[in-house]
Residue, then its C-alpha position, 0 to 999 in steps of 0.5 A: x223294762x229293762x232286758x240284760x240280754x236285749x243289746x247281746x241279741x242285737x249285736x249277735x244277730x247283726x253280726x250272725x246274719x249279715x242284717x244291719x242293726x237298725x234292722x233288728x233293732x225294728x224287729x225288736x221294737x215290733x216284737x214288743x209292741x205285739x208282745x204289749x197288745x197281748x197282754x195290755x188290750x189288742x184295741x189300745x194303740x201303743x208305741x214301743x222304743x228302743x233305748x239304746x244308752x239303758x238297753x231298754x225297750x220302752x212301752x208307751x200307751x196313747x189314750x185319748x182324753x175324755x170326761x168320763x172313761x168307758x174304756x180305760x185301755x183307750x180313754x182317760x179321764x182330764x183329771x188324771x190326764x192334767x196329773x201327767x200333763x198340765x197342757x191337755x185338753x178334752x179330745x187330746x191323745x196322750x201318750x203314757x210311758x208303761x213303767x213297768x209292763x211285767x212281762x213273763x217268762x212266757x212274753x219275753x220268749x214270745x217276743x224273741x221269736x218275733x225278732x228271729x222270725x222279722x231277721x229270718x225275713x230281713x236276712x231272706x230278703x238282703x240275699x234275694x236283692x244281692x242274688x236278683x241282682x246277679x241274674x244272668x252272670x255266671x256263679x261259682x259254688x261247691x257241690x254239697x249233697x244231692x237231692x232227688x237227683x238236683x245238687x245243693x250248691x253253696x255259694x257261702x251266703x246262700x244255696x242254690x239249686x242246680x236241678x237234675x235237667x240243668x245238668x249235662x248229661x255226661x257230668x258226675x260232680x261229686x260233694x265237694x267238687x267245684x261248680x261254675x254255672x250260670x244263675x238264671x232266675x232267684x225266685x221268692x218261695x215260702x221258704x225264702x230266695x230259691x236260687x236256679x243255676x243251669x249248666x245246660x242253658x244256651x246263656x251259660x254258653x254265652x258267658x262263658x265265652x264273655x269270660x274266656x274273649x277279651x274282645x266280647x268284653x269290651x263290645x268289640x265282637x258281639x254274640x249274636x245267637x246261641x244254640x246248644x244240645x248240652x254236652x254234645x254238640x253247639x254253634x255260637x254266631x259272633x259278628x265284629x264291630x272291627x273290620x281288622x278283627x276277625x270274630x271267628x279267630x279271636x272266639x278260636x284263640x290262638x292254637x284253640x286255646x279259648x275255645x278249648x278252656x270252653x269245651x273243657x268246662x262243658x263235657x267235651x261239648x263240640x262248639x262251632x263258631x259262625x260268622x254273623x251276617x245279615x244276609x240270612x241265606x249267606x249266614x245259614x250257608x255258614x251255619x251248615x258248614x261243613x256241607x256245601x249248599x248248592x241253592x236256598x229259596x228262602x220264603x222271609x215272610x213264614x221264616x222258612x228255608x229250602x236248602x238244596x245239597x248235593x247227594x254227597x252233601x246230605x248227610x254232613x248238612x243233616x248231621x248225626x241225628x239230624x243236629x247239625x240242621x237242627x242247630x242251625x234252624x235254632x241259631x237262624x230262627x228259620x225252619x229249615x228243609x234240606x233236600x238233595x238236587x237229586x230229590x229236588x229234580x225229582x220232585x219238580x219232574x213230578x209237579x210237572x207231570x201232575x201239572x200236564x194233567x190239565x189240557x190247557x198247560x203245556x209243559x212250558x207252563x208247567x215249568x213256569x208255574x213250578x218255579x213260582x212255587x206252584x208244585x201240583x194240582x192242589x197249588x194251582x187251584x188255590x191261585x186266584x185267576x189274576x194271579x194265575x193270568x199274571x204268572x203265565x202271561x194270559x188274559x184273566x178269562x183264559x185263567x178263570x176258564x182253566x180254572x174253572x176246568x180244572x175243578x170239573x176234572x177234579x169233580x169227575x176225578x179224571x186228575x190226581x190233585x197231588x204228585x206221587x208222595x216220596x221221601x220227606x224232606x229232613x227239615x228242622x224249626x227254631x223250636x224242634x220237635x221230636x220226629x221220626x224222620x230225623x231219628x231215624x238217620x244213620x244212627x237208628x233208634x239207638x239213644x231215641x228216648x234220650x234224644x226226645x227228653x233232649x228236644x223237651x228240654x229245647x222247648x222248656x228252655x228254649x234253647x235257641x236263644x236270640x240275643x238280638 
């Protein structure tokens, strides 16, 4: 079955689509064998092969050998197989070249459609391997068209999708502009390879100063954590491996020339770069620059933080919109609470007094129990008696039976079992949520939906994202 235009079809698709011919060659030879099945019988067994010296599909049907033929589209009788093969016996299975199988018009269209439809798949999955491989590695393309609000960008073999929330928000590319990004994920659709870049991702952030910071490059400084809220503001934690190279000033480049090519690529995003330590009370220090933190109790085991600030202090630790303690939270991993020393003294004189309530404490003890974390009523009476015996220096009786009247009074509602509410303290998690109290800071409600939109984006993509 000779077909003129079979070598024409391998050669332009192998060339067209990037497919290896061997590749189209089996899509072709499956093509065929579908196309044989249709027309010769779906329950023969057949065998089809490409031929390439006469540009030739050819079409074998394997039949086995019996006396006497039920079926003749998969049985033949000895005597005629003997005529094909002298050698073949009962029970063989022998295999008979269709001369000539004249497919129609209708069947070699069909079989062209199988061939596209099998390099269609081939070509998907080529560009779904190379791109796979190339996740998490920044990507460089031309913005095409926009579609509902996402960007089409070509990348020359490929587009890829860089969807309306992985765009900064004060960015406009225009059709034809050149967008660099970084790829975070190629997925399979029923569409073939979908390829998701994000400009907003902590990760496109870290890239960028792999690109821009030789010494990233080369492992002597290393990018410990990363925390952005795109297009405004980001803090990065760099340690070296070098103890003559200072991280921070080589991130910096010299006059703020690395830095700076970074901040030009997203938006005027403001970027502050923090020395890494292991000590995560002198690192969070670090990362609340500019504020001056006059003490942190750290608790290791719930990943918190209280960290206390002069009154001066406050609003620089907070920062515009609460951002700066924010940021800081995402890239320690730690909530943190900020709190004023004028606040913190209040609130402990007020754990005291709510403690004074009981006959038994005196205000010696009070002072005692609030440094060891006990800040009220409500504290004191979830202590198990040794615990409590251990922490004011009693014998365990004497704490069973303050305890114990402590509870009676609570009955008989003679005590308060909290100190009087005042201002919450502003605190920030490794994944913020949206909160009134760090919204309603300087700046009022001004901005308040695209702030939250901003903090649903952080835990989508979490934003805080730790390297290590």
């Amino acid at each position: 079955m000779s077909i003129a235009s079979l070598g024409k079809i391998i050669e332009t698709l192998g060339k067209e689509r990037g497919v290896e011919k061997h590749v189209v060659i089996k899509a072709l030879e499956q093509a065929f064998l579908v196309t044989a099945r249709k027309k010769y019988g779906i329950h023969g067994e057949y065998e089809t092969r490409y031929n390439q010296g006469d540009d030739d599909i050819e079409i074998y049907q394997y039949k086995n050998v019996v006396e006497a033929v039920r079926d003749p589209i998969i049985e033949i009788g000895i005597t005629e197989a003997r005529k094909l093969d002298e050698n073949v016996d009962m029970g063989d299975q022998i295999g008979i070249k269709i001369e000539n199988p004249n497919f129609t018009r209708v069947d070699v269209q069909t079989a062209k459609q199988i061939i596209f439809q099998k390099v269609r798949d081939a070509e998907r999955e080529i560009l779904f391997a190379e791109y796979k491989h190339k996740e998490g590695t920044l990507i460089t393309g031309i913005a095409r068209r926009y579609e509902k609000g996402s960007i089409i960008v070509d990348l020359g073999k490929a587009d890829a999708i860089l969807n309306k929330k992985e765009i900064i928000p004060t960015e406009n590319f225009k059709t034809g502009d050149r967008i660099q990004a970084y790829l975070s994920e190629v997925v399979m659709t029923n569409r073939g390879p979908e390829i998701r870049l994000s400009r907003t991702s902590p990760m496109f952030l870290v890239k960028l100063f792999e690109l821009e910071v030789p010494e990233i490059q080369d492992g002597t400084i290393e990018i410990r954590s990363a925390a952005r809220e795109p297009g405004q503001r980001a803090k990065i934690a760099v340690v070296s491996s070098d103890k003559d190279i200072d991280p921070v000033g080589a991130c910096v480049g010299m006059k703020g020339s690395r830095v700076q090519n970074i901040v030009n690529e997203l938006q005027g995003e403001k970027i502050d770069i923090v020395r890494w330590s292991d000590d995560v009370e002198h690192f969070v220090k670090s990362a609340l620059a500019p504020s001056e933190i006059v003490n942190i109790m750290s608790d290791h085991e719930d990943h918190s933080m209280d960290v206390v600030v002069e009154e001066d202090q406050l609003s620089l630790a907070i920062g515009r919109r609460g951002q700066n303690v924010r940021l800081a939270a995402m890239l320690s991993g730690y909530r943190i609470n900020i709190i004023s020393k004028t606040k913190l003294q209040e609130k402990i004189k007020k754990a005291v007094e709510n403690l004074l309530q009981v006959p038994l404490i005196n205000d010696p003890k009070a002072q005692v129990l609030v440094q060891r974390g006990v800040m009220g009523i409500a504290d004191l009476i979830d202590l198990a008696a040794a615990d409590l015996a251990k922490i004011l220096q009693i014998q365990e009786p004497d704490a069973e039976t303050m305890l114990a009247k402590v509870k009676d009074m609570l009955e008989k509602e003679e005590i308060k079992l909290m100190p009087e509410e005042s201002e919450e303290l502003v605190s920030a998690s490794a994944v913020p949520a949206y909160t009134g109290i760090i919204n309603s800071e300087k700046d009022g409600v001004e901005g308040e939906d695209k702030f939250s939109e901003a903090e649903k984006r952080l835990r989508e993509e979490l934003a805080a994202f730790k390297l290590r």
